[in-house]
SEFIZA-3560 file (N, C-alpha, C; in Angstrom, 3 decimals):
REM SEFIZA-3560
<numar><xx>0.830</xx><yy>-1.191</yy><zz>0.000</zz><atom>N</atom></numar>
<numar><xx>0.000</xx><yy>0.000</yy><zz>0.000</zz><atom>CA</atom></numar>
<numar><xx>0.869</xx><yy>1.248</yy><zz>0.000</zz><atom>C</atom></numar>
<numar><xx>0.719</xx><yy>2.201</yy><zz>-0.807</zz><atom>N</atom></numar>
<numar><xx>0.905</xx><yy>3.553</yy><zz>-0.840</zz><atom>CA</atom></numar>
<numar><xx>0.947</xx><yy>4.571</yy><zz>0.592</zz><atom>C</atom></numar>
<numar><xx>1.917</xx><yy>4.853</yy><zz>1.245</zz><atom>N</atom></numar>
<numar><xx>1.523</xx><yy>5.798</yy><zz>2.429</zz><atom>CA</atom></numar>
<numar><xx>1.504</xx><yy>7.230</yy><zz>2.057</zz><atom>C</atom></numar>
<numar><xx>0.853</xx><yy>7.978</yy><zz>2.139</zz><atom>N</atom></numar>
<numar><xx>0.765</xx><yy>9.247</yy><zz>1.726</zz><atom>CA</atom></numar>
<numar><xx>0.524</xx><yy>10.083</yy><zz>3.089</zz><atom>C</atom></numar>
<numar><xx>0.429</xx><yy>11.412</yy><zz>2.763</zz><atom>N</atom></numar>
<numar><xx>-0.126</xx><yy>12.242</yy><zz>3.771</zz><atom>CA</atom></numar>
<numar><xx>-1.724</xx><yy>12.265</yy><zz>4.085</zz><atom>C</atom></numar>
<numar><xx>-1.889</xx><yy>11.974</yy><zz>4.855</zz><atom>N</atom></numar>
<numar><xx>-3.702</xx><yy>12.062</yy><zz>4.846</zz><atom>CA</atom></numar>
<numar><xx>-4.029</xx><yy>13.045</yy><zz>4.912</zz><atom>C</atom></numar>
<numar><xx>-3.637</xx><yy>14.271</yy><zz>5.602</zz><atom>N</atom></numar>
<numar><xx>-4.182</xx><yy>15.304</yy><zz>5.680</zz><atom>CA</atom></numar>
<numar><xx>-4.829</xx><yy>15.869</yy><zz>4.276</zz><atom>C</atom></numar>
<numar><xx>-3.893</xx><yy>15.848</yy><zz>3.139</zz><atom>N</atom></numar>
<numar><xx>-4.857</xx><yy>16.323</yy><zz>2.172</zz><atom>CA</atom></numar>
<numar><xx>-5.929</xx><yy>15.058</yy><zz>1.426</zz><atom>C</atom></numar>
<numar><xx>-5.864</xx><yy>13.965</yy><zz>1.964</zz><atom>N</atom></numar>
<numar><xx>-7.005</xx><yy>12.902</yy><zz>1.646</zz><atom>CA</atom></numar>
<numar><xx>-7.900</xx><yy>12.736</yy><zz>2.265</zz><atom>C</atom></numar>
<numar><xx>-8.219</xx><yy>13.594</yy><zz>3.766</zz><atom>N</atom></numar>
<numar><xx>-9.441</xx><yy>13.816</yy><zz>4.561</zz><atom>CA</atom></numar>
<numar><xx>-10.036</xx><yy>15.185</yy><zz>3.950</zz><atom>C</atom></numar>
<numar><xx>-8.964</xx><yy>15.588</yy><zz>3.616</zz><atom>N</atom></numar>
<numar><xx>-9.820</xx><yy>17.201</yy><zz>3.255</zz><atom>CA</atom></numar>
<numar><xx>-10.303</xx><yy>16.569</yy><zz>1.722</zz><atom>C</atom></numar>
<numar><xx>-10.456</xx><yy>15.757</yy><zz>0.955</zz><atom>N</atom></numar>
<numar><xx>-11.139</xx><yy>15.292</yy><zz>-0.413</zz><atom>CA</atom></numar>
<numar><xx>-12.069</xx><yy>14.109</yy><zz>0.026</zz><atom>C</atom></numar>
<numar><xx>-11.815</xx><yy>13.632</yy><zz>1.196</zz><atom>N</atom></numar>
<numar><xx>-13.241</xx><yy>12.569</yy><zz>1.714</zz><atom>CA</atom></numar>
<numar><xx>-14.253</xx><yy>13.395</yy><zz>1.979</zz><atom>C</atom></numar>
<numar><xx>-14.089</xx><yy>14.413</yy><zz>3.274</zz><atom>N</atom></numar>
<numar><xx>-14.812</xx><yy>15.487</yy><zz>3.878</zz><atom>CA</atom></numar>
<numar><xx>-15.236</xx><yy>16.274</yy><zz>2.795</zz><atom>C</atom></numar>
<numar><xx>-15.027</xx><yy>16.629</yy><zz>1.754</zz><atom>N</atom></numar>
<numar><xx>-15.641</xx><yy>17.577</yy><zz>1.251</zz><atom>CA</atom></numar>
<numar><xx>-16.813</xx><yy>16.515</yy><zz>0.338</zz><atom>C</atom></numar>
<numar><xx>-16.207</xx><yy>15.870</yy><zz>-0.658</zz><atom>N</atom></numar>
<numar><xx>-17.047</xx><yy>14.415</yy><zz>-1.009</zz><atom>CA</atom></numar>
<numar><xx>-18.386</xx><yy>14.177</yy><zz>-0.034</zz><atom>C</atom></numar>
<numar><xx>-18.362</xx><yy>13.945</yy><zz>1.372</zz><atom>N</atom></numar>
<numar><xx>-19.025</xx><yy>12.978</yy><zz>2.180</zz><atom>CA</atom></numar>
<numar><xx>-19.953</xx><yy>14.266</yy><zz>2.202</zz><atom>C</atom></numar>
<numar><xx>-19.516</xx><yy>15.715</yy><zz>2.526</zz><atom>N</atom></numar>
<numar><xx>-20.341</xx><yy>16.469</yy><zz>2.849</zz><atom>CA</atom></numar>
<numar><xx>-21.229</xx><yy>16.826</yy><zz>1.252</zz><atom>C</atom></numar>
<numar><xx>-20.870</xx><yy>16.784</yy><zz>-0.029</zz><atom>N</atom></numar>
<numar><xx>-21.895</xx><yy>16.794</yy><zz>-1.023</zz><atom>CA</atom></numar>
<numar><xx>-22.688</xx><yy>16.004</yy><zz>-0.877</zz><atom>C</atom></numar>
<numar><xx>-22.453</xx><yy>14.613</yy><zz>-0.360</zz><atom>N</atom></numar>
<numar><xx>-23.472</xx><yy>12.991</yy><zz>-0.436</zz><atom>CA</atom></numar>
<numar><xx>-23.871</xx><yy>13.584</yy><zz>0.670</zz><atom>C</atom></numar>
<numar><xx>-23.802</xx><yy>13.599</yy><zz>1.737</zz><atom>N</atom></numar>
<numar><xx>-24.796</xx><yy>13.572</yy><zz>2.965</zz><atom>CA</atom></numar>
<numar><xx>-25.546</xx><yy>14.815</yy><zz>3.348</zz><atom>C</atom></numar>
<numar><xx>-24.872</xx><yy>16.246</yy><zz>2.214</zz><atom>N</atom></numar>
<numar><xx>-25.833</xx><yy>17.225</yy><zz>3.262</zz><atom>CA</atom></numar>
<numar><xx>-25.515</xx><yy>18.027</yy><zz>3.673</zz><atom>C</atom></numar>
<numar><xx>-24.401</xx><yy>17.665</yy><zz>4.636</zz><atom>N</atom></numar>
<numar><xx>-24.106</xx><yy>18.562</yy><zz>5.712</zz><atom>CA</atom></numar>
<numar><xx>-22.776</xx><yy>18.616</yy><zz>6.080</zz><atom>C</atom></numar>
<numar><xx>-21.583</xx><yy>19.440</yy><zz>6.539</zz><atom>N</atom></numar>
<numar><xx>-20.467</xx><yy>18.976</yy><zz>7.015</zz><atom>CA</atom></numar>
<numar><xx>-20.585</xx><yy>18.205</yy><zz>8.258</zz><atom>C</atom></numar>
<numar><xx>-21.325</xx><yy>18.765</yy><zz>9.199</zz><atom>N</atom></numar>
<numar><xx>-21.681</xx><yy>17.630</yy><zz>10.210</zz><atom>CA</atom></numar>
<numar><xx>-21.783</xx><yy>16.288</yy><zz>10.295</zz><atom>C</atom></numar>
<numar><xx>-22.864</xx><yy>16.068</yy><zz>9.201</zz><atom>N</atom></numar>
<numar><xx>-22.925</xx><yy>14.748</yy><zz>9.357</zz><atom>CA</atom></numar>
<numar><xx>-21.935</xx><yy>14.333</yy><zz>7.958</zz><atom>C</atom></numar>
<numar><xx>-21.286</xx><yy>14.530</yy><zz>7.649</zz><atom>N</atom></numar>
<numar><xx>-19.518</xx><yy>14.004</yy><zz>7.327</zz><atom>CA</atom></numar>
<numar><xx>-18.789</xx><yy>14.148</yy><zz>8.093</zz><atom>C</atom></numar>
<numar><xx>-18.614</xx><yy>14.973</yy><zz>9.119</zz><atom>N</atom></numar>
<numar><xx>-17.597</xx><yy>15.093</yy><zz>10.169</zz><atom>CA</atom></numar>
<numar><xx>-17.849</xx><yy>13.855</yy><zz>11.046</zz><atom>C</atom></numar>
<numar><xx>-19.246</xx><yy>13.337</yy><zz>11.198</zz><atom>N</atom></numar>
<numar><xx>-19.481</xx><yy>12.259</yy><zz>12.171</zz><atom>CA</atom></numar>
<numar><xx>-19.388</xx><yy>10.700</yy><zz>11.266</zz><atom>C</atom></numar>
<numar><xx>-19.237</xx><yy>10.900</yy><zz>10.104</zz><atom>N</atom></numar>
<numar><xx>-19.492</xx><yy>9.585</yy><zz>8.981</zz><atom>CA</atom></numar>
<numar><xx>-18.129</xx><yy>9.069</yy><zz>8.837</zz><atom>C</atom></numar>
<numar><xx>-17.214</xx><yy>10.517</yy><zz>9.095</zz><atom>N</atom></numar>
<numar><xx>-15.716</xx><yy>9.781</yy><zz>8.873</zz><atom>CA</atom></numar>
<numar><xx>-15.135</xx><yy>9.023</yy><zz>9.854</zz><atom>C</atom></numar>
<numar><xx>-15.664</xx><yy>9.040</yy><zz>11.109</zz><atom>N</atom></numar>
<numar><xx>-15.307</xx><yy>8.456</yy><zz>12.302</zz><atom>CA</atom></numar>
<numar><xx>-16.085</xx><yy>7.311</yy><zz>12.262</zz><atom>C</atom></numar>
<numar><xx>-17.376</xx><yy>7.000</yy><zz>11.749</zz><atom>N</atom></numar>
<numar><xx>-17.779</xx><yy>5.788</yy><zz>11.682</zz><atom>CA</atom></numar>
<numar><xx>-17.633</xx><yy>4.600</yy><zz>11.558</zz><atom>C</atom></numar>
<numar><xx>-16.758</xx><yy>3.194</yy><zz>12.008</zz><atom>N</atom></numar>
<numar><xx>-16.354</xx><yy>2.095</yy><zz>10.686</zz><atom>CA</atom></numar>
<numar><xx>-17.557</xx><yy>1.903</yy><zz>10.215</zz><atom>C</atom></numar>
<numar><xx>-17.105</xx><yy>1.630</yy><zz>9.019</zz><atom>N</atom></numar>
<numar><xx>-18.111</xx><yy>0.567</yy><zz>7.748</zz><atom>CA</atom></numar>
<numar><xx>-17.993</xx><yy>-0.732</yy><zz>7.385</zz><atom>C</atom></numar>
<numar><xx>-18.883</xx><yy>-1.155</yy><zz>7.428</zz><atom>N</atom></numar>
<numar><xx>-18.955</xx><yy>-2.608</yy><zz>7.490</zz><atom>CA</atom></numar>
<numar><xx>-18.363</xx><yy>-2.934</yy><zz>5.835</zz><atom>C</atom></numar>
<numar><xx>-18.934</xx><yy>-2.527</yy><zz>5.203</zz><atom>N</atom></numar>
<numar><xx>-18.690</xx><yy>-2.346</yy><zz>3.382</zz><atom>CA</atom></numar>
<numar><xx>-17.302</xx><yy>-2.093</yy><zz>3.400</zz><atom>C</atom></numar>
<numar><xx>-16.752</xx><yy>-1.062</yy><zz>4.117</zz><atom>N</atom></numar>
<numar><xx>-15.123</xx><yy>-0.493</yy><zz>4.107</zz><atom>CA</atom></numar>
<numar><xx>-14.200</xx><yy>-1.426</yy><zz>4.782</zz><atom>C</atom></numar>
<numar><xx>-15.035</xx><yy>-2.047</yy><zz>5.812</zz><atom>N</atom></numar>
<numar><xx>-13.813</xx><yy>-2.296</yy><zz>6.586</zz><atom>CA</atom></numar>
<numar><xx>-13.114</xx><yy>-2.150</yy><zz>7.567</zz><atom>C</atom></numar>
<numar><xx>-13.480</xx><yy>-0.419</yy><zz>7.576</zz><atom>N</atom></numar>
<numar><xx>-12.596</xx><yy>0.249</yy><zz>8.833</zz><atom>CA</atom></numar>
<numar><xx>-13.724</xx><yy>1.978</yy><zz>9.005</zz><atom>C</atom></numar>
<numar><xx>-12.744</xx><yy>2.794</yy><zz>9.283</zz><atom>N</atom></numar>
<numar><xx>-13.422</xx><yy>4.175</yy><zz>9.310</zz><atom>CA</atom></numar>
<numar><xx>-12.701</xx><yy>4.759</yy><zz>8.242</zz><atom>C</atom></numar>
<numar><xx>-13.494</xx><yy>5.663</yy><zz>7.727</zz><atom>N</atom></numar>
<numar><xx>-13.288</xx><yy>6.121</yy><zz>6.277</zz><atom>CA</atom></numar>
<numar><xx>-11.653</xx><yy>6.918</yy><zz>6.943</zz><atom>C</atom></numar>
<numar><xx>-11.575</xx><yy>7.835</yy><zz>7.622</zz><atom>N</atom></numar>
<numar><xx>-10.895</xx><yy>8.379</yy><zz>8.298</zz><atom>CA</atom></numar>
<numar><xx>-9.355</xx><yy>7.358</yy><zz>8.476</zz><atom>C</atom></numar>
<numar><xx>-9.332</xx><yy>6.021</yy><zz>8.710</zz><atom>N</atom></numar>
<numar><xx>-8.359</xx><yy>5.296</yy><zz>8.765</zz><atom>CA</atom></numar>
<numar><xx>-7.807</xx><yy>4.902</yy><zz>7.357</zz><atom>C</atom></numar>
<numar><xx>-8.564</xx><yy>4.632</yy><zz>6.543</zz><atom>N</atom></numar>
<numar><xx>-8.666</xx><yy>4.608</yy><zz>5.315</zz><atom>CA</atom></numar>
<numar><xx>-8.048</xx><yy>5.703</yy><zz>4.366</zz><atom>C</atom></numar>
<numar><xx>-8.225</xx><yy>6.848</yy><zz>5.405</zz><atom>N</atom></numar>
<numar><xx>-7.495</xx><yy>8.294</yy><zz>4.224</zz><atom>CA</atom></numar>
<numar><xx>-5.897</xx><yy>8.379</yy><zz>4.271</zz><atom>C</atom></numar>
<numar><xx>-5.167</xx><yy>7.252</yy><zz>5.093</zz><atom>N</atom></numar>
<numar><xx>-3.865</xx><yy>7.159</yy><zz>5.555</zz><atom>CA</atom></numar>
<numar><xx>-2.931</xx><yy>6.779</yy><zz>4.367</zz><atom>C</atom></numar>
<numar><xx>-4.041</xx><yy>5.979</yy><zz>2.807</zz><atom>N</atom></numar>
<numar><xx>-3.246</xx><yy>5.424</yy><zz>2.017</zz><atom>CA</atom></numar>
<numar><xx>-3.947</xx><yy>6.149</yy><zz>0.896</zz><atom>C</atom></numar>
<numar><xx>-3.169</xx><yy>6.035</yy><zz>-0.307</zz><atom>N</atom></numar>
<numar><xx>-3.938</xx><yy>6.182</yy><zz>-1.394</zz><atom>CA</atom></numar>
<numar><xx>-5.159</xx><yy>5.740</yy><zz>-1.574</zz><atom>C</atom></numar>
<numar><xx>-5.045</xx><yy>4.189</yy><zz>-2.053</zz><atom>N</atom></numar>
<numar><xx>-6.203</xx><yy>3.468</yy><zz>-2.664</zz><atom>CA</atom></numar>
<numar><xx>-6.950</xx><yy>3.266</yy><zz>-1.324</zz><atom>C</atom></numar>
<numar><xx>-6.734</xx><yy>3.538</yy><zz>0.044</zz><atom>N</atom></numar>
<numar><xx>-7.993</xx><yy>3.745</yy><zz>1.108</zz><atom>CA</atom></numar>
<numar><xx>-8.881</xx><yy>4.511</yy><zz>0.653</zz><atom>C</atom></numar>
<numar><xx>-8.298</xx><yy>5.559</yy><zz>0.185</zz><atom>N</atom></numar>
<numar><xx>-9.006</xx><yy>7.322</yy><zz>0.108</zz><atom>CA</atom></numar>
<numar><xx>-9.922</xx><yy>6.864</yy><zz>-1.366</zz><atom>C</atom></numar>
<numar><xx>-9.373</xx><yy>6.325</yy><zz>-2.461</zz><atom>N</atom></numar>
<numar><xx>-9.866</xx><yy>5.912</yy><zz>-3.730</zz><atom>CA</atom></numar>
<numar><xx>-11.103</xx><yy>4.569</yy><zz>-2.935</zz><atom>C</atom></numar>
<numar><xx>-11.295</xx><yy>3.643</yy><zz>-2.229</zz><atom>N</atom></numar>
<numar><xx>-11.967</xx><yy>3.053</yy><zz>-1.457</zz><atom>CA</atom></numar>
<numar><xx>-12.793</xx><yy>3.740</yy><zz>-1.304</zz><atom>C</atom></numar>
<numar><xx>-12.756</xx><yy>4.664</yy><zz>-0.393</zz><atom>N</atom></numar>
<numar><xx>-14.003</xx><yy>5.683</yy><zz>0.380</zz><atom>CA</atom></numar>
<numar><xx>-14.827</xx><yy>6.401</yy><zz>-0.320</zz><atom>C</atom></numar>
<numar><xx>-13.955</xx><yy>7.076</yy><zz>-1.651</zz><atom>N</atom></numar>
<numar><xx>-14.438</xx><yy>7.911</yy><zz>-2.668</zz><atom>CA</atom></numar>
<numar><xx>-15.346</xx><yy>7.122</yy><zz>-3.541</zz><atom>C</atom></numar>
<numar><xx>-14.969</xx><yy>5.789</yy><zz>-4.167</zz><atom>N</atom></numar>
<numar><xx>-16.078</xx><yy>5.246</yy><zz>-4.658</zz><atom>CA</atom></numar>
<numar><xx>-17.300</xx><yy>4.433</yy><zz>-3.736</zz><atom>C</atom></numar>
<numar><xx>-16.889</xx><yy>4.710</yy><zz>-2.146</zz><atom>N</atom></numar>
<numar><xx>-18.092</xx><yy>3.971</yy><zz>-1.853</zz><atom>CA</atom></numar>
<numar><xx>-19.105</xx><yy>5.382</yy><zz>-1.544</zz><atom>C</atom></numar>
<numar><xx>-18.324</xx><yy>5.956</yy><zz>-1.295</zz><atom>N</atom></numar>
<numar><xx>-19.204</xx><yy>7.811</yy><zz>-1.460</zz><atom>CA</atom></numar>
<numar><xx>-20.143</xx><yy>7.714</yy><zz>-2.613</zz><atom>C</atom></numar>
<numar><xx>-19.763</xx><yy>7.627</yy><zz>-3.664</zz><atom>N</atom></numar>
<numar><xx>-20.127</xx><yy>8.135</yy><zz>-5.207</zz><atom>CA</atom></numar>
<numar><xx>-21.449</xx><yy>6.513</yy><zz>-5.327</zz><atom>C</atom></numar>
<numar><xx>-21.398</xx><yy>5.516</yy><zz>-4.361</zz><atom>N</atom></numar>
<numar><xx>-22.304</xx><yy>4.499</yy><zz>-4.389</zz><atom>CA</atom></numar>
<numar><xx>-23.479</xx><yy>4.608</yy><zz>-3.500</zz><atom>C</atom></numar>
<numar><xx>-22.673</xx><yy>5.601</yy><zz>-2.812</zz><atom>N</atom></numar>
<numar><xx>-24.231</xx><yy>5.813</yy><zz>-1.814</zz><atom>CA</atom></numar>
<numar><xx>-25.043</xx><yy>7.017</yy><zz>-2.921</zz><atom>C</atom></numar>
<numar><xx>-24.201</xx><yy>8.190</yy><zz>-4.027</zz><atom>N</atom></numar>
<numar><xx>-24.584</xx><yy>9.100</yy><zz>-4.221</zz><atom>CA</atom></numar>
<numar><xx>-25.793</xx><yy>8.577</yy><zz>-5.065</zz><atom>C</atom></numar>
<numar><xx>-25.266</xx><yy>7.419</yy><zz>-5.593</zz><atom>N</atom></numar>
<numar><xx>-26.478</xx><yy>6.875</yy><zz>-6.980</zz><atom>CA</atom></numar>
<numar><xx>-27.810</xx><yy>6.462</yy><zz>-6.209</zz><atom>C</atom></numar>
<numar><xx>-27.294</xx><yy>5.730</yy><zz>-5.309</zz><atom>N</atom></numar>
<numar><xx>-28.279</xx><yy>4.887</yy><zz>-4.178</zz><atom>CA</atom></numar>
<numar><xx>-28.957</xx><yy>6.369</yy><zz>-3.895</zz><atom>C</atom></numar>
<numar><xx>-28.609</xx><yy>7.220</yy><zz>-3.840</zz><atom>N</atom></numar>
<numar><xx>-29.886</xx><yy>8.101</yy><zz>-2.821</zz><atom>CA</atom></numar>
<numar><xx>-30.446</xx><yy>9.032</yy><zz>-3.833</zz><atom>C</atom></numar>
<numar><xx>-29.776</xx><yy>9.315</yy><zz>-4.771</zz><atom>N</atom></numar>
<numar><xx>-30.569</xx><yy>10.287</yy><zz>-5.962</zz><atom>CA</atom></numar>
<numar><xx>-30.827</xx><yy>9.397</yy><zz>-6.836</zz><atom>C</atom></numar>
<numar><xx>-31.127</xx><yy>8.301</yy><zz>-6.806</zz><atom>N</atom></numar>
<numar><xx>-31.450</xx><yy>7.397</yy><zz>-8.230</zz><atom>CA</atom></numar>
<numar><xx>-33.140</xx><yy>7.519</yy><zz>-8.076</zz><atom>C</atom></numar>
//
């Protein structure tokens, strides 16, 4: 796995999570969440590349799921 800086891969989850859900809030509370689908917490996940690429397409799966 790829180690990168997370800091700029929470700030591209968080902004992501907050278009799908709404609110920054409830992305601020979604990234701390584990996911059963993920694995882990999206937030642990932003530590690697393909975590952050993980999170982003399960983002973009909830986006279809809720505006479809």
């Amino acid at each position: 796995m790829a180690h990168t800086d997370d800091e700029p891969n929470m700030a591209q989850i968080l902004e992501r999570a907050t278009e799908v859900l709404g609110s920054a809030q409830a992305a601020g509370e979604w990234v701390d969440k584990r996911s059963a689908t993920l694995g882990a917490t999206p937030r642990e996940l932003s530590a690697t590349t393909e975590g952050t690429d993980r999170v982003l397409l399960h983002l973009n799966g909830i986006s279809r799921h809720r505006f479809a």
